[in-house]
Short mmCIF file of the C-alpha atoms (twelve columns), coordinates in Angstrom:
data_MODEL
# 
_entry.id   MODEL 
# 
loop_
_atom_site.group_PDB 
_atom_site.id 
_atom_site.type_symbol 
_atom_site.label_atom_id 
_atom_site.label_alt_id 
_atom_site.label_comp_id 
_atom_site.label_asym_id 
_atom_site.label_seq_id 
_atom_site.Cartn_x 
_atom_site.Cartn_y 
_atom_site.Cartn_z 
_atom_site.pdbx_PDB_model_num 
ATOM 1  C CA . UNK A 1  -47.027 27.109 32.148 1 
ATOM 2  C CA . UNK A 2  -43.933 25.440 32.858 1 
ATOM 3  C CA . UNK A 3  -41.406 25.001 30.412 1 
ATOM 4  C CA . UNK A 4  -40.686 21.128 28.722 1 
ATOM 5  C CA . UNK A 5  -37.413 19.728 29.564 1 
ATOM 6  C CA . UNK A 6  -35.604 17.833 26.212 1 
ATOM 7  C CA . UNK A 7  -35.534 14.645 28.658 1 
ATOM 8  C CA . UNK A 8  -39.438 15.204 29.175 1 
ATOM 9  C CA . UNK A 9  -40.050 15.044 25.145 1 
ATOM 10 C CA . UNK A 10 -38.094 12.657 24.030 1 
ATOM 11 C CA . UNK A 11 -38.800 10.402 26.883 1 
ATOM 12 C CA . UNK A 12 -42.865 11.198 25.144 1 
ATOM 13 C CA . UNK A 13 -41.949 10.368 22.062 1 
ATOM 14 C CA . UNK A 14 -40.307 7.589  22.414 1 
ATOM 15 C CA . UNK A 15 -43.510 6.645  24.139 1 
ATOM 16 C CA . UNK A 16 -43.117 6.941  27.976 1 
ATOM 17 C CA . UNK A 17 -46.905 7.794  29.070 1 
ATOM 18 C CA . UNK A 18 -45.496 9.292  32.271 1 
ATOM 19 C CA . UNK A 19 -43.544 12.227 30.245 1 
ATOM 20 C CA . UNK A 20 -46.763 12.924 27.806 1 
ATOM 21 C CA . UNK A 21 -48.777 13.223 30.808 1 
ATOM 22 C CA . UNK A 22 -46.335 15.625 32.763 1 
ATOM 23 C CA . UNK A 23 -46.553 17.342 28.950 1 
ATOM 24 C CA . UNK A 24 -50.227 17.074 29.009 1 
ATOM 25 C CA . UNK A 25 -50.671 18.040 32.512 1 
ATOM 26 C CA . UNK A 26 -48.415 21.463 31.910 1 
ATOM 27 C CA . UNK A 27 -49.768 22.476 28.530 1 
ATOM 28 C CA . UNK A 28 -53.572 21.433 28.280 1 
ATOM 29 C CA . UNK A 29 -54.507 25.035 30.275 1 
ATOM 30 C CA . UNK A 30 -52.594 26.584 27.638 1 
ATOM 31 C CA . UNK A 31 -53.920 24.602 24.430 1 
ATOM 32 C CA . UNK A 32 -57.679 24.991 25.791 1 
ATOM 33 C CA . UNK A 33 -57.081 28.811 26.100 1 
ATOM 34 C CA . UNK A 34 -55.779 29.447 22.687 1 
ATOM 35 C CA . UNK A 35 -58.643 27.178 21.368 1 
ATOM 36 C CA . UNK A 36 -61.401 28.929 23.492 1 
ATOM 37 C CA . UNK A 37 -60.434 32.243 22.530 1 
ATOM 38 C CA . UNK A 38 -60.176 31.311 18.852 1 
ATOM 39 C CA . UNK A 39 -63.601 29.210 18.939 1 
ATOM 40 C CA . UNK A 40 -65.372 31.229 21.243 1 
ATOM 41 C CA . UNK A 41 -66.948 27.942 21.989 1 
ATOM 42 C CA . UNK A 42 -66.656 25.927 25.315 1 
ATOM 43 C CA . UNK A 43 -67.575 22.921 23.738 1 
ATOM 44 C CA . UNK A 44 -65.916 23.447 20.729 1 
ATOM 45 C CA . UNK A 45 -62.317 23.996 22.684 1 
ATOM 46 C CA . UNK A 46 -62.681 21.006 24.768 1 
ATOM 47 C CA . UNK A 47 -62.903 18.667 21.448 1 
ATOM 48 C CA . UNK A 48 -60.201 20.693 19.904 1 
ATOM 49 C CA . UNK A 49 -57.532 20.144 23.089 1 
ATOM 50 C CA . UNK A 50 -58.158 16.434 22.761 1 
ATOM 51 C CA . UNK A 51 -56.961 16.712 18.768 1 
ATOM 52 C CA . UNK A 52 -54.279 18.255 19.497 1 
ATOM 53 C CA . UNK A 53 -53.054 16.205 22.146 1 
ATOM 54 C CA . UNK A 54 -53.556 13.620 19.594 1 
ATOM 55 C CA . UNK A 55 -51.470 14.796 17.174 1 
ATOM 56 C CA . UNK A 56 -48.424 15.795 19.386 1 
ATOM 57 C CA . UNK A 57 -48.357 12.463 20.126 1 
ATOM 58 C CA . UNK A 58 -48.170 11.222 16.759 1 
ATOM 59 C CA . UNK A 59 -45.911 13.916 15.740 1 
ATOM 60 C CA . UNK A 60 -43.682 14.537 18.657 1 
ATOM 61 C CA . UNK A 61 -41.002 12.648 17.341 1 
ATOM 62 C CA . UNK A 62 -40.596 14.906 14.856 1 
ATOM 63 C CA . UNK A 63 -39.999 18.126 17.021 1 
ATOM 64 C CA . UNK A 64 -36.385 19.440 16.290 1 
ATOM 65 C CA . UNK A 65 -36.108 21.503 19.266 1 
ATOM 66 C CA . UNK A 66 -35.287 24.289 17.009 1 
ATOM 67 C CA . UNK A 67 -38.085 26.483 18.525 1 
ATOM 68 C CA . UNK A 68 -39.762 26.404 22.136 1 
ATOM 69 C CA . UNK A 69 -41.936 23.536 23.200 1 
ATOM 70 C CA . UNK A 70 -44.669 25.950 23.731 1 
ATOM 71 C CA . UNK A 71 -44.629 27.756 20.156 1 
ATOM 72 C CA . UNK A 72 -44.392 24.198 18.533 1 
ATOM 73 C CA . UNK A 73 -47.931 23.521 20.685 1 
ATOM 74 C CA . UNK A 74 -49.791 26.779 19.692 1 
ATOM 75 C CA . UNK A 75 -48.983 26.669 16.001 1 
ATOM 76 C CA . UNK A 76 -50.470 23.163 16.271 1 
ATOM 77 C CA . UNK A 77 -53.179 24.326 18.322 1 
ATOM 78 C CA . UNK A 78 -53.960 27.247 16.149 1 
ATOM 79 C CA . UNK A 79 -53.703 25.581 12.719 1 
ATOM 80 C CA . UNK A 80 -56.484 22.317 14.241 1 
ATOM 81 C CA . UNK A 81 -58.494 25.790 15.788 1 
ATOM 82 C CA . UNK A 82 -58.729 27.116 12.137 1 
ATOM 83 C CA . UNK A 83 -59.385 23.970 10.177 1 
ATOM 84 C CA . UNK A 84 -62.313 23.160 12.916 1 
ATOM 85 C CA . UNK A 85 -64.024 26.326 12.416 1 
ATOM 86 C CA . UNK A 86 -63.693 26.085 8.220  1 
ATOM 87 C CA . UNK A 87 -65.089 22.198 8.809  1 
ATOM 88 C CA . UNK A 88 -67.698 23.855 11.115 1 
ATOM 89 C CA . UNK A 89 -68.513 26.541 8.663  1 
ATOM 90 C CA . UNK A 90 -68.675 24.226 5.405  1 
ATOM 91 C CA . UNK A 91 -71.492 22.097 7.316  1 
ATOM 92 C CA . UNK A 92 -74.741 22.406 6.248  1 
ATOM 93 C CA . UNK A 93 -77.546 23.045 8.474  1 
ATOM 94 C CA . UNK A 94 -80.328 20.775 8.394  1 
ATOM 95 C CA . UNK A 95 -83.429 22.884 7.633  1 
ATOM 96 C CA . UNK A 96 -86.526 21.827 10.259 1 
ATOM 97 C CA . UNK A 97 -89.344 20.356 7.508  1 
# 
């Protein structure tokens, strides 16, 4: 994974849809790994990329540059990873009548 260039994120988040892509494009490998290996789930990875995708975008204006791009992304990643498995855990299971 290529490192994010300042220009590249706040060109994002000020919402250039060029820069998120070349973000998107360089990271998504990276998100769907950490979310795979957490979820042990395909499936479950896949729909947990897309959130967090969403939610960089929302909240990339807030990154302070005060860490790496890339730790920034897997706390992200990891904290949606954990609250999908509680939400998947917490769902009941219909019982066959």
């Amino acid at each position: 994974m290529e490192e994010i260039t300042k220009d590249t994120i706040l060109n994002a988040s000020q919402g250039d849809m060029n820069a998120f892509e070349t973000i998107y494009k360089n990271t998504s490998g990276f998100v769907y790994n950490v979310a795979l290996r957490m979820a042990g789930s395909y499936d479950t990875a896949a729909e947990i990329t897309q959130d967090v995708f969403l939610k960089v975008y929302e909240e990339l204006k807030n990154f302070r540059h005060a860490s790496v791009f890339r730790t920034w992304l897997y706390r992200i990643t990891v904290n949606m990873t954990l609250n999908a498995l509680k939400k998947i855990q917490n769902t009941p299971i219909k019982q066959l009548t």
